[in-house]
TIPAFI-76393 format. One record per atom (N, C-alpha, C, O): x, y, z. Coordinates in steps of 0.001 Angstrom, whole numbers, plus 524288, in hexadecimal, padded with zeros to 5 digits. Atoms other than C-alpha are relative to their C-alpha. Layout:
BEGIN
XYZ...
//
This chain:
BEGIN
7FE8C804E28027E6EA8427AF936056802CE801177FAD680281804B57F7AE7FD4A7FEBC806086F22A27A04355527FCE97FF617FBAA7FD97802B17F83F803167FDB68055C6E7FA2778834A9A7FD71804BB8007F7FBF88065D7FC38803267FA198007F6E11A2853634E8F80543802FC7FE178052D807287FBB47F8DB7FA2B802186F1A928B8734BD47FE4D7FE9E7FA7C7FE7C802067F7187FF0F8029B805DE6EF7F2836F33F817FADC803D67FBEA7FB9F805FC7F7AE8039D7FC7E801CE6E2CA28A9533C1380008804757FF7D7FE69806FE7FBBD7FD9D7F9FD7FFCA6E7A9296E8340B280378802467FCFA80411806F07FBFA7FBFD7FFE9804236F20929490337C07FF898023A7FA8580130805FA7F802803587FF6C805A66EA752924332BD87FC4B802F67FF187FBBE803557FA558023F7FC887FFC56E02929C3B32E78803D28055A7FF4F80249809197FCB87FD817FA45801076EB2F2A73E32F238023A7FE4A7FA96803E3802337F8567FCE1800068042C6F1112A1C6323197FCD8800347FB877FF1A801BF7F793803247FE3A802C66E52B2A25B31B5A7FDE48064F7FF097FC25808B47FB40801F57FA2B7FC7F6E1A12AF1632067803FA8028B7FB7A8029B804DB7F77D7FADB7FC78802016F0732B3FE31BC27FF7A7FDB57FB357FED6801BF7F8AD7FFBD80467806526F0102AB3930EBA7FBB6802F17FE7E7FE2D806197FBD4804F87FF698013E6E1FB2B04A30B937FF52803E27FA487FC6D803CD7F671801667FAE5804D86E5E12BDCA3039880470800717FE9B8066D804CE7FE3D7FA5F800978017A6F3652B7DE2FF427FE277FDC97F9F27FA547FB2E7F8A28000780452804D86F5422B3322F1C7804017FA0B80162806017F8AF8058A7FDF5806787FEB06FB602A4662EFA4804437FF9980115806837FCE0804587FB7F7FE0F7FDB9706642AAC82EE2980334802E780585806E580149808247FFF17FD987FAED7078D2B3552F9027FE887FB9480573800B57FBE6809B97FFB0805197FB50703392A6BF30210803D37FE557FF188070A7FF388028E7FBA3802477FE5770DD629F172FD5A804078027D801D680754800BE804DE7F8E57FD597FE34718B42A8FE2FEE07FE958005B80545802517FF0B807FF7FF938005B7F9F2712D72AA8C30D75801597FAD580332803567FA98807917FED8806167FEFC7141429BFD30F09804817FF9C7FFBE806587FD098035E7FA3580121802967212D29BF130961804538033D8040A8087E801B7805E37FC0E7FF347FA1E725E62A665313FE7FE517FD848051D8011C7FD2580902802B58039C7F98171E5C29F3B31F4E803477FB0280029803747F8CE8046E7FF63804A1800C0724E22937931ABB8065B800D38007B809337FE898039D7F7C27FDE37FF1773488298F63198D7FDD9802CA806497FE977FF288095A8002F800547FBCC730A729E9D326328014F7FC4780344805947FC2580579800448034F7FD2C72E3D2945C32CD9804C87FB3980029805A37F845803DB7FC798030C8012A738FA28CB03276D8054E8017480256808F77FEBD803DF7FBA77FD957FE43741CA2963432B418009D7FF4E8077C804847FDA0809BC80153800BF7FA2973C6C2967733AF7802427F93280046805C57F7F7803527FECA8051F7FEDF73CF52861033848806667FDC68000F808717FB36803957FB86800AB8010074A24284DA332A9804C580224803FB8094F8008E803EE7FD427FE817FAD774F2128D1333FBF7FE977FBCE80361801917F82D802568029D803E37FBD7749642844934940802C27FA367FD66804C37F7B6800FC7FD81803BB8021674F02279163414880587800318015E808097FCA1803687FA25800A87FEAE75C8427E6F342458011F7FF958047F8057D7FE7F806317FFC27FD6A7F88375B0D281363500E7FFDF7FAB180143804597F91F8020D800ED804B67FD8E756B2273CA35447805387FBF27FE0F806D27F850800C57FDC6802FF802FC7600826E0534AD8805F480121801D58098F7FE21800C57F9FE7FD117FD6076C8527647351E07FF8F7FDED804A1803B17FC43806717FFBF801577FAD1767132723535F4F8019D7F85F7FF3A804937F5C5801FC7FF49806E1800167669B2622735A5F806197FFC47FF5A808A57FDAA802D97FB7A7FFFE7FF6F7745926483354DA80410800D9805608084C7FED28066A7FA687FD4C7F9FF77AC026BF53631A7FEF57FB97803F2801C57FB7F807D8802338026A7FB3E772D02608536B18804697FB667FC4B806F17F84E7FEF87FDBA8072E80439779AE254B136169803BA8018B800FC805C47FD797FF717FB227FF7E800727879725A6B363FA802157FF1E8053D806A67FEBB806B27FE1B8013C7FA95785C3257FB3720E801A07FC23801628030E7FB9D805F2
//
């Protein structure tokens, strides 16, 4: 189920967070977060190239 991913989630992220300083969490946050933005912002263009080639038909 998805609230046990959600737990699983937050259990590994405590776990990894645990013997970080505040600092050292945020900067991991901060690449998890441009990560992810980066993976999102593909998938965006992508969908966003296919709506454009389908509208010209």
């Amino acid at each position: 189920m998805v609230f046990d991913n959600i737990r699983k989630l937050r259990e590994y992220n405590s776990l990894k967070h645990s013997k970080m300083t505040h600092k050292e969490i945020l900067e991991d946050i901060r690449q998890g977060a441009e990560s992810f933005m980066s993976e999102f912002s593909c998938c965006v263009a992508e969908k966003q190239a296919t709506y454009d080639a389908s509208k010209k038909k």
